[in-house]
C-alpha positions in Angstrom: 58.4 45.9 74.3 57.4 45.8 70.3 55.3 47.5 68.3 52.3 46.3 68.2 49.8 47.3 65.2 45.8 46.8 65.1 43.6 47.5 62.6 42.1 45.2 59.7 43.7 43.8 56.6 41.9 45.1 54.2 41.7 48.4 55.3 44.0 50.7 52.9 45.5 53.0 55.6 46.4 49.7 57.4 48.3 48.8 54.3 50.5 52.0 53.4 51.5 51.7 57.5 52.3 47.8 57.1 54.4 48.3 54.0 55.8 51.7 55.2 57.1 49.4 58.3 58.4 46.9 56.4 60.4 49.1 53.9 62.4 50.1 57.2 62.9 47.1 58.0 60.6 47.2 61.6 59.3 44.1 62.9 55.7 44.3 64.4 53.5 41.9 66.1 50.0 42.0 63.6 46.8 42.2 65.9 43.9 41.5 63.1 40.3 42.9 65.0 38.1 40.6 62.7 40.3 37.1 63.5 41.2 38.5 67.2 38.7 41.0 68.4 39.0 44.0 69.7 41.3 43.4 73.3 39.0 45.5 76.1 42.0 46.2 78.2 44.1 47.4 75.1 41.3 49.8 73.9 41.3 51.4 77.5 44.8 52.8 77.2 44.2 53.9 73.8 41.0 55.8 74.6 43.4 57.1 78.5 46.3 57.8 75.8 45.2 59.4 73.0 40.8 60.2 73.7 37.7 58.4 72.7 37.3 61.3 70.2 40.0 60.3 68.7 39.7 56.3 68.6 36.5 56.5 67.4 36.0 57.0 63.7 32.9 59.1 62.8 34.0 59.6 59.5 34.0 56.1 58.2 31.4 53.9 56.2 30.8 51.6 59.5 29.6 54.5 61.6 27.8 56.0 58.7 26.0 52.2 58.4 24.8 52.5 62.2 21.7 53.6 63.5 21.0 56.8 64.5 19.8 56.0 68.2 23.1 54.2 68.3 25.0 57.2 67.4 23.1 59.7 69.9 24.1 56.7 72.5 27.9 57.7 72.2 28.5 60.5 74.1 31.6 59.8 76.3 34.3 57.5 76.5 32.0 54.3 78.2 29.5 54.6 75.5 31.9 55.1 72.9 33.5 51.6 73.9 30.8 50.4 73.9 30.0 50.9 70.3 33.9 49.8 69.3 33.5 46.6 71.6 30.7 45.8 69.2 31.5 47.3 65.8 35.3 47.0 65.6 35.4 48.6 62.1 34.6 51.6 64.0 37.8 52.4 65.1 40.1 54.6 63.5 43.4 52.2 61.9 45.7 51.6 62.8 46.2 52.1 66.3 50.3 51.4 66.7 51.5 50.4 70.6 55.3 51.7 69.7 57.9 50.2 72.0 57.8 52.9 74.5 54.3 52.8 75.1 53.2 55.7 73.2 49.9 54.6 71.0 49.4 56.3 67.9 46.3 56.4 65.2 46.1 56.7 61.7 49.2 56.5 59.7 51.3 59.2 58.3 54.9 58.8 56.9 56.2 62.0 59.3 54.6 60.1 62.5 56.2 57.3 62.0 59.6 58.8 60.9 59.3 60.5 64.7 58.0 57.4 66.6 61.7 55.4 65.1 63.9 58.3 65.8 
């Protein structure tokens, strides 16, 4: 299996994981959410890996943009979905399928150090 990473080009946090990997010299497979959506199945196992908590980016400027009724909506991992099924921006980046399975969000150099080791 590869690693797999999703997120969105321009997204900056995408970008210090992308270079990070290719500065070690780690080949990924790119999965771009705004060219190739959001895969349903794929967001399951992140959501049974890691939480819906945890996928789901509260902090960011898309779920700031959303309406308020659609934020009360999400309160479990269905509705949470949900809202990334239909506002992909909404989910924290990258997510990172590693090549033992394990899925990872956000980027930080000591996570990745561990995930290679």
């Amino acid at each position: 299996m590869s690693i797999t990473v999703y997120g969105i080009p321009n997204c900056d946090t995408v970008k210090k994981a992308r270079t990070w990997l290719a500065d070690h010299q780690v080949d990924i497979a790119w999965h771009d959410f705004k060219k190739q959506g959001v895969p349903a199945t794929e967001l399951d196992r992140w959501i049974k890996a890691v939480g819906w908590e945890k996928v789901l980016n509260r902090q960011g400027t898309t779920w700031r943009k959303l309406d308020d009724a659609t934020k009360a909506s999400v309160t479990d991992a269905a509705s949470a979905k949900q809202v990334m099924l239909d506002q992909p921006s909404v989910i924290k980046r990258p997510v990172v399928q590693w090549a033992d399975g394990t899925i990872t969000v956000s980027f930080s150099e000591a996570l990745f150090a561990q995930q290679l080791a």
